[in-house]
C-alpha positions in Angstrom: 21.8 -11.9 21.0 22.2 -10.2 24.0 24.0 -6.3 23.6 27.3 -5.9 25.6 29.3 -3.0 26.6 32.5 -3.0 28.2 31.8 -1.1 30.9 28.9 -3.0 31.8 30.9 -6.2 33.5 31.0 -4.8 36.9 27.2 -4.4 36.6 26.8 -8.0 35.5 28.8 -9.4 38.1 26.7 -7.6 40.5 23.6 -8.7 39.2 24.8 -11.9 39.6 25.6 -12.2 42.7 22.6 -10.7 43.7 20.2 -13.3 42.0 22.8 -15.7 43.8 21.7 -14.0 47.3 18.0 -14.3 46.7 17.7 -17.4 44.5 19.7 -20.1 46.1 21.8 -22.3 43.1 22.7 -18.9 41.2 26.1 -17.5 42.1 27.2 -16.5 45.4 26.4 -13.2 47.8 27.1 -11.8 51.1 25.1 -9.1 52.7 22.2 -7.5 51.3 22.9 -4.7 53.7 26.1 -3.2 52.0 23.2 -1.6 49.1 21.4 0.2 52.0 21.8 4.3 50.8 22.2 3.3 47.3 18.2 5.4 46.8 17.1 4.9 43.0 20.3 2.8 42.3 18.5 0.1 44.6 14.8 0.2 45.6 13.2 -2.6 47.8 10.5 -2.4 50.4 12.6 -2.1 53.3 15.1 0.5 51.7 13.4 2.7 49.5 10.9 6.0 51.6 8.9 7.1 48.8 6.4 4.9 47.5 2.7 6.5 45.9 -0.7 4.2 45.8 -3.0 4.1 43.3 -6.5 2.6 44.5 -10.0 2.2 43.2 -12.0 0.6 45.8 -8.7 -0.8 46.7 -5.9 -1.0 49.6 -2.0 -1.2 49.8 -0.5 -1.7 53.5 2.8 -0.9 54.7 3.6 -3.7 56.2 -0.2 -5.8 56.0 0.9 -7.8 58.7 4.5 -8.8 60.8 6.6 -11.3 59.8 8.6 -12.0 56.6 12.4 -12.4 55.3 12.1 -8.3 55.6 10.2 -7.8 58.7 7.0 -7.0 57.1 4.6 -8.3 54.7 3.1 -5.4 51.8 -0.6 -6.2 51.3 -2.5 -5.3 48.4 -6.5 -5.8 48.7 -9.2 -5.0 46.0 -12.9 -4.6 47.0 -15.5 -6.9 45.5 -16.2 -5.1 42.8 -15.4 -5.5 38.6 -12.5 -3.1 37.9 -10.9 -2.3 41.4 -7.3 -2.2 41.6 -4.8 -1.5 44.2 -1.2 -0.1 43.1 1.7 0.4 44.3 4.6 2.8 42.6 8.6 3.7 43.9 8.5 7.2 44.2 6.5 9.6 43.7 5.5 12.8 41.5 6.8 15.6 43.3 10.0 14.5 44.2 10.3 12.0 40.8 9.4 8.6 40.1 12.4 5.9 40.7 13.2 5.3 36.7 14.1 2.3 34.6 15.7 2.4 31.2 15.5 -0.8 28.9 18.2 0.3 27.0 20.2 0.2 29.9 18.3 -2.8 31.4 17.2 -3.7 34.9 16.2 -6.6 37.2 13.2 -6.8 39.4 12.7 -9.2 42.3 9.6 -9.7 43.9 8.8 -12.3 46.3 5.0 -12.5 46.2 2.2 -14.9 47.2 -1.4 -15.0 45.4 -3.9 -15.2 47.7 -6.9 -16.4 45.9 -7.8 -19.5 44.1 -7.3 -19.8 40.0 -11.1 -19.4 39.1 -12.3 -16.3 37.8 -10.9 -13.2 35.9 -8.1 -10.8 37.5 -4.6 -9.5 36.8 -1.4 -8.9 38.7 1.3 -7.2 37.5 4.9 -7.1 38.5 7.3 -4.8 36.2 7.0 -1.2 35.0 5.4 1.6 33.1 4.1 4.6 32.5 1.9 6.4 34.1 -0.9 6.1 31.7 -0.3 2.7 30.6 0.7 3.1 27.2 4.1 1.9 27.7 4.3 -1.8 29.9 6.7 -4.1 30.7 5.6 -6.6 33.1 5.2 -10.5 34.1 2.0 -12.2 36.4 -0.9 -13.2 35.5 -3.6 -12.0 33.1 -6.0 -14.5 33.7 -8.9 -13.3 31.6 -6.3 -13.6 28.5 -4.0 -16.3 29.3 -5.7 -18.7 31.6 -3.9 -20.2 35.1 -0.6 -19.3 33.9 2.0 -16.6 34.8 3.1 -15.0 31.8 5.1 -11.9 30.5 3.4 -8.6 28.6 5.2 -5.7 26.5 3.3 -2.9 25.4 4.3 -0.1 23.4 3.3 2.3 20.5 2.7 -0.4 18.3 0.4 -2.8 20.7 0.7 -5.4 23.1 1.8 -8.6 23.4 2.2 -12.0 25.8 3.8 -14.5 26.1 2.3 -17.5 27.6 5.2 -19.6 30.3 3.0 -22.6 30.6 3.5 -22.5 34.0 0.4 -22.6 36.1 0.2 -19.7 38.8 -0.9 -21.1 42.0 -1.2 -19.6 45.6 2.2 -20.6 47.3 5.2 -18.0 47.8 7.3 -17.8 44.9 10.5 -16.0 44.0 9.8 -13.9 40.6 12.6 -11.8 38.5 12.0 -9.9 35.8 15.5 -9.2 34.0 15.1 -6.3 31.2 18.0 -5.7 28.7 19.0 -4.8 25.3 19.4 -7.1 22.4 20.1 -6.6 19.0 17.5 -4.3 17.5 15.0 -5.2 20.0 14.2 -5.3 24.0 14.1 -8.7 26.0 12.0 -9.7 28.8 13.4 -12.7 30.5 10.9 -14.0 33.7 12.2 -16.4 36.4 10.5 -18.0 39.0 12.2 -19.8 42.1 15.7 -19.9 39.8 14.2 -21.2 36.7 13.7 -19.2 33.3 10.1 -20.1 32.5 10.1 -17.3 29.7 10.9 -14.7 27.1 9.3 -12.3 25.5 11.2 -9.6 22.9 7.6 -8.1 21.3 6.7 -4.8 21.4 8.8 -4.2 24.7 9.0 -0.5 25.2 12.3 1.6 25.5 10.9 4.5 27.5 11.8 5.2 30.9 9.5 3.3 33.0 8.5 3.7 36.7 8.5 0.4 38.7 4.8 -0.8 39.8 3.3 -3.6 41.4 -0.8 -3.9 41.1 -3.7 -6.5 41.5 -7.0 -6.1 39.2 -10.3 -6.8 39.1 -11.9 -7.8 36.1 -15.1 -9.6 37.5 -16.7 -8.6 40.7 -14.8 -10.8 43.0 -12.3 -9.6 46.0 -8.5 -10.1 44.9 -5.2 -9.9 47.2 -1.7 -10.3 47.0 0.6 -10.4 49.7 4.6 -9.3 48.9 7.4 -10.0 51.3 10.3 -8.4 49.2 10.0 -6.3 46.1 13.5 -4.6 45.2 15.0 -3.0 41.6 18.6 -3.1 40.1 19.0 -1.0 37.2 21.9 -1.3 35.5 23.0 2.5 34.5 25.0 2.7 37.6 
């Protein structure tokens, strides 16, 4: 069962209007523009200044190329070459990482396209965690694990877990939300793609304060790349 507070309708009833905005058939939204100047209450590609890259043998580019719902397209590239990643963060050290808190809970929208075929072993990630990795809550693929499927991870002191959606990736554009919240003596992951609710995942989902992350992986030898047209966070201590 889902935890609910009282003050936490108006946050609700934002969130669903905004999944109503991006995801047609779910509520009903104006303009994204009045959460321009919200900073670390809403972060997206277009709105959000600080962003920090994380690469081995690896690229991220601000926009890769023109075009998109946003006016650019973020590209993220890995080398041929087994363990190469490219990652991108909100914020940054100095001046703070942007900061989710699944006690509070948070929603993630990325629109993304894969850009290479099924075969082989890689990962991409789409979530949040800490900076060394210990803590993880994320969706994608994990390909060397759960074969040709998106599917949702939680890691924290006690191990790691997926869940398996059955739902083969493929290399089309997809709409992808990540809805983190509270439930009775646990955390839920819920992961939707294009509107539907393909799964959940409650297992060792960490309640840390997480930083926002997006990354592609290596774990053979072959060149991996993602393309993302709109990557934006709600959390929902506002």
């Amino acid at each position: 069962m889902r935890q609910q507070k009282a003050d936490r309708s108006g946050v609700d009833t934002l969130r669903n209007h905004f999944i109503g905005k991006l995801i047609p058939g779910v509520g009903r939204w104006g303009e994204l523009d009045v959460l321009r100047g919200w900073k670390d209450d809403f972060l997206g590609d277009s709105l959000h200044e600080q962003y920090t890259t994380q690469l081995v043998g690896g690229a991220v580019n601000l926009p890769a190329t023109a075009g998109g719902d946003h006016g650019g397209i973020i590209g993220f590239r890995t080398n041929a070459g087994a363990n190469n990643f490219a990652r991108l963060w909100l914020g940054d050290a100095a001046n703070s990482y942007a900061s989710l808190d699944a006690d509070e809970g948070w929603l993630m929208f990325v629109r993304m396209k894969v850009n290479v075929s099924i075969a082989g072993n890689f990962h991409v990630a789409l979530g949040a965690r800490n900076v060394a990795g210990t803590r993880v809550a994320r969706c994608g693929i994990h390909s060397w694990v759960i074969a040709n499927n998106w599917s949702i991870e939680g890691t924290d002191g006690l191990g790691t877990t997926r869940t398996d959606t059955l739902v083969a990736f493929d290399t089309d554009w997809h709409w992808h939300v990540l809805d983190v919240y509270p439930i009775i003596g646990a955390r839920q992951i819920d992961y939707w793609l294009d509107g539907s609710l393909i799964g959940s995942h409650a297992t060792n989902v960490p309640t840390d304060i997480l930083t926002p992350y997006i990354s592609v992986y290596n774990i053979d030898a072959a060149a991996r790349s993602i393309d993302v047209d709109v990557w934006a966070v709600i959390p929902r201590n506002l």
